[in-house]
C-alpha positions as CSV (number, residue, x, y, z in Angstrom):
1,X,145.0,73.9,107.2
2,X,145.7,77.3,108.5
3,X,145.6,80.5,105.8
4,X,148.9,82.4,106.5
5,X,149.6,85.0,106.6
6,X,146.3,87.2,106.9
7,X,145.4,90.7,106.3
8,X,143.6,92.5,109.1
9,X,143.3,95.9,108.2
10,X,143.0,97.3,111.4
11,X,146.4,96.6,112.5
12,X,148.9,99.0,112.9
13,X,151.7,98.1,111.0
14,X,151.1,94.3,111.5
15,X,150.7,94.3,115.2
16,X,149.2,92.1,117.9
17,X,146.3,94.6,118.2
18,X,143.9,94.2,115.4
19,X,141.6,96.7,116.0
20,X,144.1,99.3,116.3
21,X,143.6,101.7,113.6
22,X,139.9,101.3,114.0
23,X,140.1,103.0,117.4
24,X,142.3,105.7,116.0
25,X,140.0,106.7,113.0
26,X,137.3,106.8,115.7
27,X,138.9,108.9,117.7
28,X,139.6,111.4,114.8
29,X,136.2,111.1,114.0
30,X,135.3,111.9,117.4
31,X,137.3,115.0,117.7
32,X,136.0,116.1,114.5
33,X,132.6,115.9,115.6
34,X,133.5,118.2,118.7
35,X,135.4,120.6,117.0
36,X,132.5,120.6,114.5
37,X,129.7,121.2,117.0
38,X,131.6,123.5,119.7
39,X,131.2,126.9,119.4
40,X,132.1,128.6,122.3
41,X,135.2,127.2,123.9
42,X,137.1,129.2,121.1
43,X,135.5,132.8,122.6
44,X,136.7,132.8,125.9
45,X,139.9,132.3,127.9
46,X,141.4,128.7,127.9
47,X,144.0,127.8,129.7
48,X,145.9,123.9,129.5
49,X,147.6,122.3,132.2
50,X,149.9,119.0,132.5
51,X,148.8,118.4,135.6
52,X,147.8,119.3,138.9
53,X,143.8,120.5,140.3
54,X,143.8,124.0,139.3
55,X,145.3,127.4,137.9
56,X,145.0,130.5,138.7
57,X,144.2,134.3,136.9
58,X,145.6,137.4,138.1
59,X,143.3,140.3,138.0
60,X,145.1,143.7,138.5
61,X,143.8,146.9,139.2
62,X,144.6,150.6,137.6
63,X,147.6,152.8,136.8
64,X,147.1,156.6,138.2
65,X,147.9,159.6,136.9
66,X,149.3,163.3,138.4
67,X,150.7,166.3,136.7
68,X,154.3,166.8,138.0
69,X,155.5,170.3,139.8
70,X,159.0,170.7,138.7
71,X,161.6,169.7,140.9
72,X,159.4,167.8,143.1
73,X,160.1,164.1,143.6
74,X,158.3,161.7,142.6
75,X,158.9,159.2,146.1
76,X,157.3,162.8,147.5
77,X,158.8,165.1,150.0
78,X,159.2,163.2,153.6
79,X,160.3,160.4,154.5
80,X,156.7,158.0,154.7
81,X,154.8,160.2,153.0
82,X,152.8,158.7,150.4
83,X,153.2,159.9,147.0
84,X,150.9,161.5,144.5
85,X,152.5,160.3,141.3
86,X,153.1,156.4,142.1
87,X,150.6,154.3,141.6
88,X,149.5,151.7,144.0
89,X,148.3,148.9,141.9
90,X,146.1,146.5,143.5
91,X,145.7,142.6,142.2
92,X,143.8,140.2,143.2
93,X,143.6,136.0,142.0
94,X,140.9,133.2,140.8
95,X,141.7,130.2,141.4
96,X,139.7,127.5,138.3
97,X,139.6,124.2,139.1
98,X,139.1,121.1,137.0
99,X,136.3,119.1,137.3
100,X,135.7,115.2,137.5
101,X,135.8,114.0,133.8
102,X,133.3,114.2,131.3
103,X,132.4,110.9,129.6
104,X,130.5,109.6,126.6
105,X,130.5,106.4,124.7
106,X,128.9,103.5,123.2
107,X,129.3,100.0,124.1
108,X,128.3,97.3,120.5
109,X,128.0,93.6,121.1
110,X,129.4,92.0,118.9
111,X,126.3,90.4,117.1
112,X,125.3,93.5,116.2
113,X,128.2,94.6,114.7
114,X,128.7,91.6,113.1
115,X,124.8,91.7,111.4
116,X,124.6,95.5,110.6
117,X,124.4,96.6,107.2
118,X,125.7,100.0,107.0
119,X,128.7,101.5,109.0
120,X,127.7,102.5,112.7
121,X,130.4,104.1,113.7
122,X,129.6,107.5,111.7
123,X,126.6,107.7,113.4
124,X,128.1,107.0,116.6
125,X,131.1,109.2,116.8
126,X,129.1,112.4,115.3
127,X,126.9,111.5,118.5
128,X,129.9,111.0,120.8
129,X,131.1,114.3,119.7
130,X,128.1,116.5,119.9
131,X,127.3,115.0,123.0
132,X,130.7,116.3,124.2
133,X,130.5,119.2,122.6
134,X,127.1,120.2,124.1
135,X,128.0,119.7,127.5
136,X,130.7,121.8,126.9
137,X,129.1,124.9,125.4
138,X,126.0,124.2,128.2
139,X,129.0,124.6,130.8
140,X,130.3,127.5,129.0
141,X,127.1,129.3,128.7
142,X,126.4,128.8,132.3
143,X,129.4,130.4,133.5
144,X,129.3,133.4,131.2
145,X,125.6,133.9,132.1
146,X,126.8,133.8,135.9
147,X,130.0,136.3,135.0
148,X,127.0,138.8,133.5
149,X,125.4,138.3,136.5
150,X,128.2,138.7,139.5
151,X,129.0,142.2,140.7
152,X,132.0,143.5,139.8
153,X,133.1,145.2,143.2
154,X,132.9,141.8,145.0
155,X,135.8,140.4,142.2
156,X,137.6,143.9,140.9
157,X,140.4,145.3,143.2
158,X,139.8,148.6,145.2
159,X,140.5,151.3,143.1
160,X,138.4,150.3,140.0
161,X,135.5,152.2,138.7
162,X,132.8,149.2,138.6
163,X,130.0,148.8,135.8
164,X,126.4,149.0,137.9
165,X,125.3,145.9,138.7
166,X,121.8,146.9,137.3
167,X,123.0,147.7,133.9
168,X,124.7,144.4,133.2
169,X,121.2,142.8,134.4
170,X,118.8,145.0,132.7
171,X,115.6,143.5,131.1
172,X,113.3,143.5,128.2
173,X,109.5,143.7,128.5
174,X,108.9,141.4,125.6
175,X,111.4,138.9,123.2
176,X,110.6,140.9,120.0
177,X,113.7,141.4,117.6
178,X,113.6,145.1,118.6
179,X,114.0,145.0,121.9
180,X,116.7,142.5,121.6
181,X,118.2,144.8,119.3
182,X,118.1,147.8,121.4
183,X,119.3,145.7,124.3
184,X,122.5,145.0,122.6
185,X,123.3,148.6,121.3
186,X,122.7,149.5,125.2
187,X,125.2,147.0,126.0
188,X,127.8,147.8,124.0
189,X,127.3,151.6,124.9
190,X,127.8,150.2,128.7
191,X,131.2,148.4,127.5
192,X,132.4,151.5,126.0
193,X,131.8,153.5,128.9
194,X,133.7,151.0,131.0
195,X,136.3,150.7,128.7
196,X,135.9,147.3,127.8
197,X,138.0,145.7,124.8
198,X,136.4,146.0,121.3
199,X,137.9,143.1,120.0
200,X,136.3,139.4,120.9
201,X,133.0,140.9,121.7
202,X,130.2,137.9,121.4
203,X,127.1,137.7,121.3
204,X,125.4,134.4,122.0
205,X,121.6,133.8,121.5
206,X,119.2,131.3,122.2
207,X,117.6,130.4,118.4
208,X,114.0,132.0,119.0
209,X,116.0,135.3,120.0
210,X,118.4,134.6,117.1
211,X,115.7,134.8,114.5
212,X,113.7,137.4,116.2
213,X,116.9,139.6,115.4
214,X,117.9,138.3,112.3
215,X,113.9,139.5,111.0
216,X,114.7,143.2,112.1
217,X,115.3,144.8,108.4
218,X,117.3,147.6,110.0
219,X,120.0,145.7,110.5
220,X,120.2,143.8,107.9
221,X,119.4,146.1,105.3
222,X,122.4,146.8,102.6
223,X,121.1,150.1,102.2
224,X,122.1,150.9,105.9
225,X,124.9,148.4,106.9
226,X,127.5,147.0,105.4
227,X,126.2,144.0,104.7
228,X,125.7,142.4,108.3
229,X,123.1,139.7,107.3
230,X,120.7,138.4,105.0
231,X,116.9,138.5,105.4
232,X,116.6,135.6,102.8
233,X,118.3,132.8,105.0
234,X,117.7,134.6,108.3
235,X,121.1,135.1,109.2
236,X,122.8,138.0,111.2
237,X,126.6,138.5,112.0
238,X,126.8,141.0,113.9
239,X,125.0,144.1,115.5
240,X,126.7,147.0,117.8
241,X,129.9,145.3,117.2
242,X,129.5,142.1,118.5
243,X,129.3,139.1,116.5
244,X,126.4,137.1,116.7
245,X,126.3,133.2,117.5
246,X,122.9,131.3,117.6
247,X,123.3,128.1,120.5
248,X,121.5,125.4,121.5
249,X,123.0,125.1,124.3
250,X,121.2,127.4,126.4
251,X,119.4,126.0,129.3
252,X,115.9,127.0,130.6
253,X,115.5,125.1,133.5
254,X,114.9,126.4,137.1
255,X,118.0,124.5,138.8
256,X,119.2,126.9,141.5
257,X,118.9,123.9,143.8
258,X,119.8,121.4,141.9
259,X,123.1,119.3,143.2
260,X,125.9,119.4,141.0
261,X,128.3,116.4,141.7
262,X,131.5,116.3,140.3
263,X,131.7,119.7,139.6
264,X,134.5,121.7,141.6
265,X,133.8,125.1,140.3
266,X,130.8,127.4,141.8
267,X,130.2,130.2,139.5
268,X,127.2,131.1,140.8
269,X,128.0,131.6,144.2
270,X,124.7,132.0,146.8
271,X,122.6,131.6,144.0
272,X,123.4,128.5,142.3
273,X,125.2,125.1,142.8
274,X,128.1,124.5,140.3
275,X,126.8,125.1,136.9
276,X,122.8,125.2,137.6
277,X,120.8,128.3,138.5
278,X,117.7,129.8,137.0
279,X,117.5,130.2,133.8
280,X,113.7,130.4,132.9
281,X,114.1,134.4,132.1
282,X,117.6,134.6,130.0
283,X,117.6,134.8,126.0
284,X,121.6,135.9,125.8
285,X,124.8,137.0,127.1
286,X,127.2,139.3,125.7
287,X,130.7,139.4,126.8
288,X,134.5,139.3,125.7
289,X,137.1,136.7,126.2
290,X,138.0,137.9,130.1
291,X,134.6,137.5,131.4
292,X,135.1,133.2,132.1
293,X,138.3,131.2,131.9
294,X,138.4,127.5,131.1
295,X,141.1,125.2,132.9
296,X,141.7,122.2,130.6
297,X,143.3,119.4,132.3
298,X,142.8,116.4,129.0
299,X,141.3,117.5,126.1
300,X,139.0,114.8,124.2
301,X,141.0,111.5,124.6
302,X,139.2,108.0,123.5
303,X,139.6,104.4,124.8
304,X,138.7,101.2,123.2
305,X,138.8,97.5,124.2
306,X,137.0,94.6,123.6
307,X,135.1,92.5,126.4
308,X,135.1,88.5,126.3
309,X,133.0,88.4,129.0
310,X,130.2,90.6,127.6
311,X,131.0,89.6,123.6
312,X,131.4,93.5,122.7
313,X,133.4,96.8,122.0
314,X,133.5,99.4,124.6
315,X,134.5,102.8,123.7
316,X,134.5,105.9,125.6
317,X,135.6,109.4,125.0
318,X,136.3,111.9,128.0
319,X,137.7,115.4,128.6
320,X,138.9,117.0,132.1
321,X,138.3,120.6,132.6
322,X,136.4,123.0,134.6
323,X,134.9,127.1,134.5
324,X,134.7,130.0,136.2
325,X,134.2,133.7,135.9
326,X,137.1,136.5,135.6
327,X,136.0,139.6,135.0
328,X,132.3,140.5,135.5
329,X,132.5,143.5,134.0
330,X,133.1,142.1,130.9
331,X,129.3,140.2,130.2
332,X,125.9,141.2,130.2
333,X,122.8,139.4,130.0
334,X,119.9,139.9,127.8
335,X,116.9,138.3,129.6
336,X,113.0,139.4,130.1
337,X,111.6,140.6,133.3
């Protein structure tokens, strides 16, 4: 004889699906996980679309200024002559597209599942996640490295006093805590000069560059700061006004010729395909939000179903977006020679 009725508590509200509510606290659990791991997405410009390929950033040039001789006009005195107190703003646009989707999942036969003793899908989802969230912030990184590198004539509109090339490339002889340090003060004595925003300034390190920093007493030192770190647990918050980030997600690969399917941006330009370049030489990059833009077309979404024909659980979590620089003026690297 038949039990009735049964409990499953994975349905949702009694349904037809039983599984449902599974899927949904792995997809929470999933997003938590990214959210958890991401670090950089947050820093720069993000911008989310319904739909479409791509969306594009105005970048506008700079006002003028003229001291005004009284009862002069200010359309100026003939007819087509051009006049000395209106500006003529320039802009320009960058198009960011999305690229082909991101994926990351885990397919469990059933057996297994059915024989485990502890709960898998934890461990799964905080791997999902990361995994997710790495790409991300490698992506991220990449672009922002490429922005530091780009000269900012070939993207500002005429008119605009551009930040030397060589300046935002500069080098260090040696990865020693000091030379990082100085590094970074130069930097943000180049941003001022260039009148680039205090607020959002970043710094993101690789973790041997991180520590090397942190280890400088200077700047740590309550005596002389206001409490920027702590030489104990090797932690630093922030130096020349920029606030310090330690990530993993530097690469250190030579991949300027690598092929980069799927990707629809090209941040790089001659030097690079898609996200890849060199990266044997950089240790950081400091910028502010309007150096890279992201265009997010589906943020983390997750998909479940069960397969007869293979006797398991597929599940697969995705996002849809794509990067490119802005403003090149606002990132630096910090790399060795």
């Amino acid at each position: 004889m038949a039990v009735n009725p049964i409990t499953r508590p994975g349905a949702d509200n009694g349904g037809a699906d039983k599984q449902a509510l599974f899927y949904k606290l792995w997809a929470g659990e999933v997003l938590t996980a990214f959210h958890r791991e991401n670090k950089l997405l947050g820093l720069t410009r993000v911008k989310t679309i319904a739909s479409g390929k791509s969306a594009a950033f105005p970048i506008t040039g700079v006002a003028t200024t003229a001291y005004h001789v009284a009862g002069e006009s200010v359309y100026g005195t003939d007819d087509g002559q051009t006049s000395t107190y209106l500006s003529n703003i320039r802009g320009k646009e960058i198009e960011i597209f999305v690229d082909d989707p991101v994926v990351s999942g885990v397919f469990v036969p059933e057996i297994d599942r059915l024989m485990n003793y502890f709960d898998e899908r934890s461990i799964y989802t905080a791997e999902v996640g990361a995994a997710l969230a790495e790409k991300m912030d490698e992506n991220i990184l990449s672009t922002l490295q490429a922005s530091a590198y780009k000269d900012p004539a070939d993207v500002n509109p005429t008119g605009v006093t551009n930040m030397p090339t060589a300046d935002k490339r500069a080098t260090i002889a040696t990865e020693t805590g000091d030379n990082i340090a100085t590094r970074i003060f130069d930097i943000a004595e180049l941003f001022d000069e260039y009148n680039i925003p205090k607020m959002g300034r970043t710094c993101v390190l690789k973790p041997s560059a991180y520590h090397k920093l942190a280890s400088v007493t200077d700047l740590v030192n309550k005596d002389f700061t206001s409490g920027a770190g702590d030489t104990t647990k090797r932690e630093i918050m922030s130096v020349a006004g920029f606030n310090i980030v330690m990530s993993n997600a530097f690469r250190s690969d030579d991949a300027d010729l690598v092929a980069a399917p799927g990707v629809r941006n090209d941040p790089w330009g001659t030097i690079g395909i898609g996200y890849n370049a060199d990266f044997t030489k950089q240790l950081g990059v400091c910028f502010v939000p309007d150096a890279m833009a992201t265009v997010r077309l589906k943020e983390i979404g997750v998909d479940a179903e069960h397969s007869v024909e293979r006797r398991g659980d597929l599940i697969l979590s995705d996002y849809i977006a794509g990067h490119n620089t802005l403003r090149p003026d606002c990132a630096a690297l910090i790399q060795l020679a």
